[in-house]
MARBA-3410 file (N, C-alpha, C, O; in Angstrom, 1 decimal):
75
160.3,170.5,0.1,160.4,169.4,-0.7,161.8,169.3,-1.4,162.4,170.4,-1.6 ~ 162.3,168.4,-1.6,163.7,167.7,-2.2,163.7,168.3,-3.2,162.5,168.4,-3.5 ~ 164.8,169.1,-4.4,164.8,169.1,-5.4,164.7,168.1,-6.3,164.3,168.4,-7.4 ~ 165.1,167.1,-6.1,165.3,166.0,-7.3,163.7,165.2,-6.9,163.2,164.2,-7.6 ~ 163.1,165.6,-5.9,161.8,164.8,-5.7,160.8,166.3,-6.7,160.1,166.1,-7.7
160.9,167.3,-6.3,160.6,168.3,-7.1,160.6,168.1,-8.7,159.6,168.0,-9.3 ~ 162.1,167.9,-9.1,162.7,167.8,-10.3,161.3,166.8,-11.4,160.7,167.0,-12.5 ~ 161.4,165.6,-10.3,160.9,164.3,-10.9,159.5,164.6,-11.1,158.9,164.0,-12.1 ~ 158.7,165.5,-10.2,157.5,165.7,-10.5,157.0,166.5,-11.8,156.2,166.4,-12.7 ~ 158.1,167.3,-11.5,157.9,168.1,-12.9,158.2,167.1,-14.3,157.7,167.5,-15.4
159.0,166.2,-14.3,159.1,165.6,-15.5,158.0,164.9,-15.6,157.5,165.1,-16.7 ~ 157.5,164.2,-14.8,156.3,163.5,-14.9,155.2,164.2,-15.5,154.6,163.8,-16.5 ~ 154.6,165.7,-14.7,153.8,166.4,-15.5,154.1,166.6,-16.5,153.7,165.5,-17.1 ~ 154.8,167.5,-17.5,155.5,167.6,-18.5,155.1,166.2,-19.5,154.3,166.0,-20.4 ~ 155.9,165.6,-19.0,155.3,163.9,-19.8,153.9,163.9,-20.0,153.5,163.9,-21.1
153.0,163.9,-18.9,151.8,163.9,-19.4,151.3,164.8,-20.2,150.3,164.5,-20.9 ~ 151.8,165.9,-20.2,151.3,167.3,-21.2,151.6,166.7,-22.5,150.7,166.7,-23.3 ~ 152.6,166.3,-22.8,152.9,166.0,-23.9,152.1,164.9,-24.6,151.6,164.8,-25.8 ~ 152.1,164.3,-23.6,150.7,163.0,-24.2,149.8,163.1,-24.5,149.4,162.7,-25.5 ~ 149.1,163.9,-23.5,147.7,164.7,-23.5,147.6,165.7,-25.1,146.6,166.0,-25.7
148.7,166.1,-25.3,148.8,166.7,-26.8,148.7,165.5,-27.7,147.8,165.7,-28.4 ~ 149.4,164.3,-28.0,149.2,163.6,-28.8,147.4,162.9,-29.1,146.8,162.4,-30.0 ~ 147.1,163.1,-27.6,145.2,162.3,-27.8,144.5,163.3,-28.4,143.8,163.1,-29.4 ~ 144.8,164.8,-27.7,144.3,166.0,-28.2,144.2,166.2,-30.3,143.3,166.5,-31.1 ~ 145.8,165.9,-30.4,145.8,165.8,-32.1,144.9,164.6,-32.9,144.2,164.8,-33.8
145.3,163.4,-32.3,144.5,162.5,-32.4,142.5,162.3,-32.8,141.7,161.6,-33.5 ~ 142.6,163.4,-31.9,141.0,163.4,-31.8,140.6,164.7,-32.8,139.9,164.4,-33.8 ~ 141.0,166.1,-32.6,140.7,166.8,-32.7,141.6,167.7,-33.7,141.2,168.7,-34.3 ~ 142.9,167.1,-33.8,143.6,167.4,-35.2,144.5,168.4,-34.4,144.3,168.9,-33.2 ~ 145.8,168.8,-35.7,146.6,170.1,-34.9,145.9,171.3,-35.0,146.7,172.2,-34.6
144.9,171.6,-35.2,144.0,172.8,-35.2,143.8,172.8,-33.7,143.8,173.9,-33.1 ~ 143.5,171.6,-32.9,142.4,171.6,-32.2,143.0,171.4,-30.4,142.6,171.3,-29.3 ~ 144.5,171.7,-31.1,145.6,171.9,-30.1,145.6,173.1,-29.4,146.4,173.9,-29.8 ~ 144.9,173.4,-28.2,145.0,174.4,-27.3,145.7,174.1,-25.9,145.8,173.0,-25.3 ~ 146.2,175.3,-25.4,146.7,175.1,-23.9,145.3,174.4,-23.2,145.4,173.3,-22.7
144.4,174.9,-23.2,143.1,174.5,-22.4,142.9,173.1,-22.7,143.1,172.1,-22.0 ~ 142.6,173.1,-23.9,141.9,171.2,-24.5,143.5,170.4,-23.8,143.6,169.3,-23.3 ~ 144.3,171.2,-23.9,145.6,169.8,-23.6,145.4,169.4,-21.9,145.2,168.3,-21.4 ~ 145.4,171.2,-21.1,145.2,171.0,-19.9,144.5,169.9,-19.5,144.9,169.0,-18.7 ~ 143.1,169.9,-20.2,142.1,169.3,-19.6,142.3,168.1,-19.9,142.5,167.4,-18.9
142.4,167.5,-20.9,142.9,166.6,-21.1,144.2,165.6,-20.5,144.3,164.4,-20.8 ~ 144.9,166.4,-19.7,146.3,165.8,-18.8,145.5,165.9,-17.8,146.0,165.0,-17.1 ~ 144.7,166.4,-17.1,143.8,166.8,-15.8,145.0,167.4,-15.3,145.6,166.6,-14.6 ~ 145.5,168.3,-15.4,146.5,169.5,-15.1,145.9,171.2,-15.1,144.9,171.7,-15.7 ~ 146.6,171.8,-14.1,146.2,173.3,-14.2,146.4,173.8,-15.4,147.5,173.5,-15.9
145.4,174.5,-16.3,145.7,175.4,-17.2,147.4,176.3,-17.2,148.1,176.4,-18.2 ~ 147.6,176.7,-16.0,148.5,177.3,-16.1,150.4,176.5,-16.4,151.4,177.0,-16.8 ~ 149.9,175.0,-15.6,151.2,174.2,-15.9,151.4,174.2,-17.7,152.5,174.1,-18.2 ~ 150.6,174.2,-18.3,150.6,173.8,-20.1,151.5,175.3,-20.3,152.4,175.2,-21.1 ~ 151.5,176.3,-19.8,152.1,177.4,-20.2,153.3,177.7,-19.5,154.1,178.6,-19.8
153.3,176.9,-18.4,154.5,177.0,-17.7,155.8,176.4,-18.5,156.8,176.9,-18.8 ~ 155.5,175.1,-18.7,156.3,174.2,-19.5,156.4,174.3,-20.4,157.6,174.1,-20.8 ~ 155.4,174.8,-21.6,156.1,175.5,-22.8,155.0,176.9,-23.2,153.8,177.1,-22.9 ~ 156.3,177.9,-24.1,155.9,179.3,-23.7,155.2,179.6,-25.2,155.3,180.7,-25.9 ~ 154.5,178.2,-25.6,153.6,178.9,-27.1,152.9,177.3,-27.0,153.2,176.4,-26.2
152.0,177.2,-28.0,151.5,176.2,-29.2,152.7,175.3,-29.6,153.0,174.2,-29.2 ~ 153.5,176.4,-30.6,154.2,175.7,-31.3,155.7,175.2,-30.7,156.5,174.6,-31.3 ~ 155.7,175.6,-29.5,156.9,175.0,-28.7,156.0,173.6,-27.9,156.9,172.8,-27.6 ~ 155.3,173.3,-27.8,154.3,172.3,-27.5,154.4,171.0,-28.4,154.9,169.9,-28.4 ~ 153.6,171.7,-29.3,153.3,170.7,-30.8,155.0,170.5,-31.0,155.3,169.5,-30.4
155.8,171.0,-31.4,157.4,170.5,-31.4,158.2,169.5,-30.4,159.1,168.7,-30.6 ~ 157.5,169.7,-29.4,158.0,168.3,-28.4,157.4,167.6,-28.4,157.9,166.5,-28.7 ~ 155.9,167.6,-28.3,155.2,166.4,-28.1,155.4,165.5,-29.6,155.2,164.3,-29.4 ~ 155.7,165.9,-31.3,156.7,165.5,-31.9,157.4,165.0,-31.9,157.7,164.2,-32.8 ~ 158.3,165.5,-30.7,159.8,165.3,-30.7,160.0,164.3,-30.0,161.0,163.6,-30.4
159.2,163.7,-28.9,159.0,162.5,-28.1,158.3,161.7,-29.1,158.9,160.6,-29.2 ~ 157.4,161.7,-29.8,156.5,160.8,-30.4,158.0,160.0,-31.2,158.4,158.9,-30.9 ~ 158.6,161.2,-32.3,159.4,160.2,-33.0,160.5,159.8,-32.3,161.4,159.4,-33.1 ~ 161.0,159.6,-30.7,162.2,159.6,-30.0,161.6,158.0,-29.8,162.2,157.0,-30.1 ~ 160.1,158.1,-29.3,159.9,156.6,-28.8,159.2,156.2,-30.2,158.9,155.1,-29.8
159.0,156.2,-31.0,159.0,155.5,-32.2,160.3,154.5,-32.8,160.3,153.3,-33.1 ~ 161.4,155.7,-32.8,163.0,155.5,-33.2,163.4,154.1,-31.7,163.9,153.0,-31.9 ~ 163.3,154.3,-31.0,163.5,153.3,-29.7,162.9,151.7,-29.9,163.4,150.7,-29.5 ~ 161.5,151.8,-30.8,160.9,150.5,-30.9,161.0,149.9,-32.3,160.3,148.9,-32.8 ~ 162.0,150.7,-32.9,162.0,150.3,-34.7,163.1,149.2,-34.1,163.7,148.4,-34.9
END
């Protein structure tokens, strides 16, 4: 497989992890933020949530970090 076709997939997952963290908070609060509940939630392997980021709180900090990036884009 192409790297940059590689590349793109992986952003794409990633993206969704991150999302999947925001419904996850949404519903279930930052408590309720796990590698598993996010997995399941992005319909991703358990193991990609940990691949992409190496804690909770490296997680919860981007998926933040995008929330207020596209917030800042639509003000």
């Amino acid at each position: 497989m192409d790297d940059v076709v590689r590349r793109q997939r992986g952003e794409i997952r990633r993206d969704a992890i991150l999302r999947a963290t925001w419904d996850v908070m949404l519903r279930d609060g930052v408590r309720g933020v796990r590698h598993r509940a996010v997995a399941l939630e992005a319909d991703v392997p358990l193991s990609a949530t940990t691949y992409y980021f190496k804690d909770i709180h490296d997680l919860l900090a981007d998926a933040l970090t995008l929330y207020a990036k596209e917030v800042m884009e639509n003000i």
